[in-house]
C-alpha positions in Angstrom: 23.3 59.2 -8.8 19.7 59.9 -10.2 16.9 59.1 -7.2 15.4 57.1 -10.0 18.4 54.7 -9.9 17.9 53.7 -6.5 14.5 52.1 -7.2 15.6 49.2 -9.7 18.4 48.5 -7.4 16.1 48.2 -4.3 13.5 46.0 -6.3 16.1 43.9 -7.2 17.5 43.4 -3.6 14.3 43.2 -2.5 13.7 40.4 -4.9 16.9 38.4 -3.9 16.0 38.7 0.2 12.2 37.3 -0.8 13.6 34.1 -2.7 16.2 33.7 -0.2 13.8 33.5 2.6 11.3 31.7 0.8 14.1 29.1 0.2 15.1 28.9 3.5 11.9 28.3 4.7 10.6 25.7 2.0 14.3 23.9 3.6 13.3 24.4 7.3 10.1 22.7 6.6 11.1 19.7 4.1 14.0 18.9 7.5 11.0 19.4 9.6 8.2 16.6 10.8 6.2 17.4 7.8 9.5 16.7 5.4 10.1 13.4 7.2 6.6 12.4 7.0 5.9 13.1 3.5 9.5 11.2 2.5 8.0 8.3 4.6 4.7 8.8 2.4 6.9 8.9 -0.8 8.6 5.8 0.3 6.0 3.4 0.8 6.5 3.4 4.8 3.6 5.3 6.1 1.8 2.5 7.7 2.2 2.3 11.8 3.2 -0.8 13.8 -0.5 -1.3 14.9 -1.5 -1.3 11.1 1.5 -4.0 10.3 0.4 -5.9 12.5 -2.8 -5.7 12.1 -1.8 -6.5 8.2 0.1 -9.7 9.1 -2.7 -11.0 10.9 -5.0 -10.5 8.1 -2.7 -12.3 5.9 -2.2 -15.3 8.2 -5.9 -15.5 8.4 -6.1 -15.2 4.7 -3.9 -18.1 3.9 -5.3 -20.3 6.9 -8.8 -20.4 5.2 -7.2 -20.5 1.4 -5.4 -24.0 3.1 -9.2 -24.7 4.4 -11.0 -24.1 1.1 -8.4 -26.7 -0.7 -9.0 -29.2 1.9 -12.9 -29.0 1.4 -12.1 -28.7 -2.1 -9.9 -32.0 -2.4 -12.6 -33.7 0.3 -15.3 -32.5 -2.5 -13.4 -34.5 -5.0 -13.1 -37.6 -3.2 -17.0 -37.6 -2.6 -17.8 -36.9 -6.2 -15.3 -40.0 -6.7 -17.1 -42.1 -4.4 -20.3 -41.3 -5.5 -19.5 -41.9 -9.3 -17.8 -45.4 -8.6 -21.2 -45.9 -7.0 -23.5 -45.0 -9.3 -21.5 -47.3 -12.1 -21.8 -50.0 -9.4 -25.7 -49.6 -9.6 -25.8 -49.6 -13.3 -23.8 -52.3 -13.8 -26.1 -54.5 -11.1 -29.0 -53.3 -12.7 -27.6 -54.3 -16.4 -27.0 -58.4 -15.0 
């Protein structure tokens, strides 16, 4: 065996140990805390308890004042309709 032989075969071993351990270590770290948390981040579950909650309250307080703003709104209406049957009350007064 030539001395020149020796060098493709050791580049190629050399080659096969460097992707093995760079695959081992992209593993190690995807099973790691960073893994987990960027498969949480993926998923759509990255938001912490406080946040939720903080969420649900911002949605209960959303849909009490959307129940508020149809009550003024239908209180609104009524007044308009009061208003209107007065104002043809007037007219019609005023026309006798």
């Amino acid at each position: 065996m030539n001395p020149g032989d020796a060098v493709p075969i050791l580049g190629m071993i050399t080659g096969i140990l460097t992707v093995g351990f760079m695959s081992w270590a992209v593993v190690a770290i995807a099973r790691g805390p960073l893994g987990q948390a960027l498969s949480r981040r993926i998923g759509g579950q990255h938001l912490d308890t406080d946040l939720a909650h903080e969420v649900v309250s911002l949605q209960e307080q959303v849909d009490d004042l959307r129940r508020l703003v149809e009550e003024t709104q239908e209180r609104l209406d009524f007044t308009e309709r009061l208003l209107t049957r007065g104002e043809r009350a007037g007219l019609e007064r005023g026309a006798d």
